[in-house]
VOGU-3710 file (C-alpha; in Angstrom, 3 decimals, decimal comma):
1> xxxxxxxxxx> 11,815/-12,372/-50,499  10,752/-9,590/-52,894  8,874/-9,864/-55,981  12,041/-10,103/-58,441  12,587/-13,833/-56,499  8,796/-15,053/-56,818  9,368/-13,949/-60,593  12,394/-16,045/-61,232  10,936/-19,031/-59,431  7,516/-18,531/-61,056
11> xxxxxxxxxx> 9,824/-18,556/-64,892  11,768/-21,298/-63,727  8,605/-23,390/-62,806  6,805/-22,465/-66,098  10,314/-23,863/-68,389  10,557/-27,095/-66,387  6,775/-27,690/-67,033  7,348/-26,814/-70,747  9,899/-29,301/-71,481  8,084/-32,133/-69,939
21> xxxxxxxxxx> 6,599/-35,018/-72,324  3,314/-34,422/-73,821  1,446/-37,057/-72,105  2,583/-35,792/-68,645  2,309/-32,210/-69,344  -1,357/-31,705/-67,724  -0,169/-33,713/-64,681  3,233/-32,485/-63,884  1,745/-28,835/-64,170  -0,846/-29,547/-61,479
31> xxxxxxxxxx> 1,982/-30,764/-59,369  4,336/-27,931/-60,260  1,477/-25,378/-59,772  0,914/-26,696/-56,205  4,541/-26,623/-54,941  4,667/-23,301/-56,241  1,051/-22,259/-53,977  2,749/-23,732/-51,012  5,647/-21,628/-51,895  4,575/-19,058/-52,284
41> xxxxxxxxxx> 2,221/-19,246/-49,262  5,356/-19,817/-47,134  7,123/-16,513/-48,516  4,289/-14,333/-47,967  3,993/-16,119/-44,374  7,737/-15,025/-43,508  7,401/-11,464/-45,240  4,460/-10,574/-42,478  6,487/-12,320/-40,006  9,166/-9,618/-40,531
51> xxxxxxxxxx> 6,978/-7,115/-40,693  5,867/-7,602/-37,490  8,891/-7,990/-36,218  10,183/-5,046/-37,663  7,277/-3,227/-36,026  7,594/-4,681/-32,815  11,278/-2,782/-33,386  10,031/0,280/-34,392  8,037/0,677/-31,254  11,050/-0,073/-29,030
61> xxxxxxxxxx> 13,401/2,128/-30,511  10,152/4,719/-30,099  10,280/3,880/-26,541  13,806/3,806/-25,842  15,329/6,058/-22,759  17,539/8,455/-23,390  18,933/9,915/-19,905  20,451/12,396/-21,771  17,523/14,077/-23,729  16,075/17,062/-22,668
71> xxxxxxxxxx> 12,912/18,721/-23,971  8,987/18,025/-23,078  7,530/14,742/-23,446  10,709/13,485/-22,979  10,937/9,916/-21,394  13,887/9,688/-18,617  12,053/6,811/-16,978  14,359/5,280/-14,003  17,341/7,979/-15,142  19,767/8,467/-12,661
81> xxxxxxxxxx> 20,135/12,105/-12,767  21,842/12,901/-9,130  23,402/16,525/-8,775  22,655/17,497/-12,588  21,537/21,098/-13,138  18,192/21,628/-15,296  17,479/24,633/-13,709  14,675/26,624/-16,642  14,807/23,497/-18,761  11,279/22,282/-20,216
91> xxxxxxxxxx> 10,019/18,993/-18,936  6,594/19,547/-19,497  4,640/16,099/-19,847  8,173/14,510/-19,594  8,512/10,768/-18,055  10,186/10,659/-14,985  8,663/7,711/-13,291  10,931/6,581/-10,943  13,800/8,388/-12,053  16,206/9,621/-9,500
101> xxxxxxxxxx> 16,473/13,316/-8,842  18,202/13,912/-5,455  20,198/17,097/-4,879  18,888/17,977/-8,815  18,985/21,970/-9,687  15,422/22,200/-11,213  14,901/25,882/-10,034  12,682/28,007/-12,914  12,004/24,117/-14,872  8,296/23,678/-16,222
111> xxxxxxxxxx> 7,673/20,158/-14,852  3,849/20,656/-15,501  2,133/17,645/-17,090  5,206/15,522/-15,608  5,009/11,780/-14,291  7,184/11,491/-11,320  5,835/9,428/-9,637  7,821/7,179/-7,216  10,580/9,784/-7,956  13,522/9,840/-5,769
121> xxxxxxxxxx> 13,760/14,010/-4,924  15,822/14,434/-1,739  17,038/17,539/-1,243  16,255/18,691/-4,920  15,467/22,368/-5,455  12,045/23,049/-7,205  12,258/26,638/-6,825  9,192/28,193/-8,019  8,965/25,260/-10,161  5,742/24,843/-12,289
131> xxxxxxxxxx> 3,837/21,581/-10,877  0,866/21,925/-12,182  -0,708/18,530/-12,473  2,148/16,791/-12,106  1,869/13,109/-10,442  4,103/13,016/-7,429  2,486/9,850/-6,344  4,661/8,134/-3,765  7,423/10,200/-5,193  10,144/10,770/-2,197
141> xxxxxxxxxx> 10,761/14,172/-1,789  12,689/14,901/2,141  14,106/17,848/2,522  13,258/19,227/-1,007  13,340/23,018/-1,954  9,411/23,999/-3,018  9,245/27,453/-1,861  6,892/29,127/-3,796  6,192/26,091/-6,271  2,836/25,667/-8,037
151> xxxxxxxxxx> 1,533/22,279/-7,075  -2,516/22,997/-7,899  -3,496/20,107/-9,404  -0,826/17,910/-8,565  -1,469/14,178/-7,371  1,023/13,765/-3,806  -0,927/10,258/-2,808  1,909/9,201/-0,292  4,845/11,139/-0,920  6,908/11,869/1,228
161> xxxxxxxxxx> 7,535/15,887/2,203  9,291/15,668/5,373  11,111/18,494/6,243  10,465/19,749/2,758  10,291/23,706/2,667  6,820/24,459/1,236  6,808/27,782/2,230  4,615/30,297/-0,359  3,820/27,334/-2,402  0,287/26,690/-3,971
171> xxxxxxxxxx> -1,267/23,606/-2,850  -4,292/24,663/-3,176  -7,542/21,765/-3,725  -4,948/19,054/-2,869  -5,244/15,775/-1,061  -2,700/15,678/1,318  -4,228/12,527/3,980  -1,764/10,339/2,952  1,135/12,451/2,540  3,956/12,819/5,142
181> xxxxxxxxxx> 4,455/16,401/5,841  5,719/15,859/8,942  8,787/19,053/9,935  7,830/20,529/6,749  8,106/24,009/6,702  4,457/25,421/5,659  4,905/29,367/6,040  3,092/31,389/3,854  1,659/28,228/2,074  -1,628/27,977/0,211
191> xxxxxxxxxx> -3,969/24,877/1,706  -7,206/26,903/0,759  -9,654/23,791/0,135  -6,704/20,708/0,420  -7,741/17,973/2,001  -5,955/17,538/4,977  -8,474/15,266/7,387  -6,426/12,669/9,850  -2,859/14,481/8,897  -0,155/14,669/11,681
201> xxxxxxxxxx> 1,270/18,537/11,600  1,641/18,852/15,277  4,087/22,014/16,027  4,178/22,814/12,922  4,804/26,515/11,805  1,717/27,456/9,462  2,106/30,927/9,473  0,661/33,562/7,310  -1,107/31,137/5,610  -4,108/30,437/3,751
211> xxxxxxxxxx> -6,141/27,528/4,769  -9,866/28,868/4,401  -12,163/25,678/3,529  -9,627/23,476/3,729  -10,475/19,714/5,510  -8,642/19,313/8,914  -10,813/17,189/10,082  -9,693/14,666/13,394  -5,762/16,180/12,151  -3,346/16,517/14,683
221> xxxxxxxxxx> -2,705/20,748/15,160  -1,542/20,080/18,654  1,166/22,617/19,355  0,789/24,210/15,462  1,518/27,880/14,922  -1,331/29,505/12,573  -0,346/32,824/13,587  -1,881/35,662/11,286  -3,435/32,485/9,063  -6,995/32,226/7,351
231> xxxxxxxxxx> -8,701/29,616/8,599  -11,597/30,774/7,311  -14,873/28,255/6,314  -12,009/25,419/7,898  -13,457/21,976/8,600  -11,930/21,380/12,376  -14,496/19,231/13,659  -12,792/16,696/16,070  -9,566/18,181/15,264  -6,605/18,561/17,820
241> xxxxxxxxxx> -5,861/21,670/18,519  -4,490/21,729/22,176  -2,260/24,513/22,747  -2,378/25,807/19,168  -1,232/29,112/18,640  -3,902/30,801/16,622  -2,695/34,931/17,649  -4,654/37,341/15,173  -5,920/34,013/13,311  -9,104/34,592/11,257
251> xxxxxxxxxx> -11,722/32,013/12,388  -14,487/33,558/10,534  -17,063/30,549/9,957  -14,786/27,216/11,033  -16,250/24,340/12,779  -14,879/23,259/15,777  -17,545/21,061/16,510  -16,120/18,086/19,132  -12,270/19,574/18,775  -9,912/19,864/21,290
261> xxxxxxxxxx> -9,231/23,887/21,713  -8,038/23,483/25,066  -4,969/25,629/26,118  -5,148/27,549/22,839  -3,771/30,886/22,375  -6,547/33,219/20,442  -5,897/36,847/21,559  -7,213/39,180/18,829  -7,952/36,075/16,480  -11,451/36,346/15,136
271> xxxxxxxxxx> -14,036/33,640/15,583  -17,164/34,945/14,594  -19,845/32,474/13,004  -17,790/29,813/14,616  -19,166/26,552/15,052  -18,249/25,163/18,740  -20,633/23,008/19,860  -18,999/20,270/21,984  -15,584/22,127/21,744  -12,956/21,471/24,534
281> xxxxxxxxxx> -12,035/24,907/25,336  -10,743/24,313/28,857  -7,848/26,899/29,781  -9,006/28,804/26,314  -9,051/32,262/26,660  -12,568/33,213/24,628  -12,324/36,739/25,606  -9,526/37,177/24,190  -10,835/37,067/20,826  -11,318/39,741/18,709
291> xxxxxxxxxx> -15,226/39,067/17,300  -17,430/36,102/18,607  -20,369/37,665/16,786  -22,558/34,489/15,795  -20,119/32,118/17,874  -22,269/29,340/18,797  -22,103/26,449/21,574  -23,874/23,671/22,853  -24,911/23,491/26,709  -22,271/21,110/27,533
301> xxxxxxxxxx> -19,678/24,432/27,386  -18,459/24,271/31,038  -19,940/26,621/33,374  -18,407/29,963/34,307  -16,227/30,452/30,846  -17,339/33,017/28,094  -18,184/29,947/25,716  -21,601/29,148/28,263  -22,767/32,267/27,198  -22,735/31,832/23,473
311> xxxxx> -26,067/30,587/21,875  -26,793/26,989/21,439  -27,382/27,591/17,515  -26,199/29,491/14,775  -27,895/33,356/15,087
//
């Protein structure tokens, strides 16, 4: 009720009192002036009531989804966009939690700042998209376009990237141990300081690439192609690298300490400073390599290879 209703009731209260006897007048206005407390009381009681509610309203209609809005910051939580083209549109900081995105044109898009987490992405083309921080966690993204996309920064906690093509992207810093990257296509990709310890990228092609300081640590390289790729400073201690092929590879500094290097192809790849104490280089070609200059091994090498005649510490 607004004030123009007290008013009225407060004037009708004060006549009834006024034409009351004289000997009751004192009484009945004591009784009159409490009703009118507790009246009042009551409509002051409902007015917050539906101010609250009306706030309470407010904040819904502020966080109502649009799947049709476009623009950054935009919330698109559980949209089903499937097959729409947004290719160059600006998503920056958008909400897309959950939202589903398969077979979505989002070549050229700024998705940087973006929450897509537990995303559905299948087969969606991110282009050269602009990732940067963006929280793929759990997001779903098989088969998805990336080449050349800018993920630094970006949280992929167990997403899914099989058979994604990664190829020239920037994944630089990342932690990748719980991500599925199983038939993706890595070519040309940039892993320089991810964390990668424990992941499964047997016969994978990781070409070209750069992956100096990066964590493989115990991973599963069996069969990978790292052809031409900077491994430089790499953390491969205890990895699996049985029949690798590591051609013209640069090895500068890595630790192989306790890996499995048997069978691996090395010709002209360049190993010098490398750690490879306790290395399994059975069937290895060491001579092949192109610099072993500060190559070091423990005395378990077996006898009668070039790796028992490396020093048993760093130079």
């Amino acid at each position: 009720m607004n004030k123009k209703g007290i008013w009225v009731i407060a004037i009708a209260a004060a006549f009834l009192i006024g034409i009351l006897s004289a000997n009751h007048v004192v009484e009945a206005a004591g009784g009159w002036k409490a009703a009118f407390d507790d009246l009042l009381a009551q409509i002051t009681s409902n007015d917050a009531e539906i101010a609250d509610h009306e706030a309470k309203i407010a904040l819904l209609e502020a966080n109502a989804v649009d799947c049709t809005a476009r623009g950054p910051a935009v919330n698109l939580h559980g949209c089903n966009l499937v097959g729409a083209d947004l290719s160059g549109a600006d998503l920056s900081d958008a909400n897309l939690s959950g939202a589903i995105l398969s077979d979505v044109n989002l070549e050229g898009a700024n998705l940087s700042g973006a929450n897509l987490s537990s995303a559905t992405l299948i087969g969606t083309n991110l282009k050269g998209v602009n990732l940067m921080g963006v929280n793929l966690m759990g997001a779903d993204l098989r088969g998805a376009n990336l080449i050349g996309a800018n993920l630094i920064g970006a949280n992929l906690i167990g997403a899914n990237l099989i058979g994604a093509d990664l190829s020239s992207a920037n994944l630089s810093n990342i932690d990748l141990r719980t991500t599925e990257l199983s038939g993706a296509n890595l070519q040309g990709i940039n892993l320089s300081g991810a964390n990668l310890s424990g992941v499964f990228l047997s016969g994978l092609q990781i070409n070209n690439a750069d992956l100096s300081g990066a964590n493989f640590s115990g991973a599963d390289l069996s069969n990978a192609k790292f052809e031409r790729t900077n491994l430089s400073g790499a953390d491969l201690s205890g990895a699996n690298l049985h029949e690798a092929f590591l051609r013209l590879a640069i090895l500068t500094g890595v630790d192989l300490s306790g890996a499995d290097f048997s069978e691996a192809e090395i010709c002209e790849a360049d190993l010098s400073g490398a750690n490879l104490s306790g290395t399994n280089v059975r069937g290895t070609d060491l001579g092949c390599a192109s610099d072993l200059i500060g190559a070091f091994a423990n005395p378990l090498c077996f006898p009668g290879s070039i790796c028992s005649t490396l020093p048993t510490s760093p130079p």
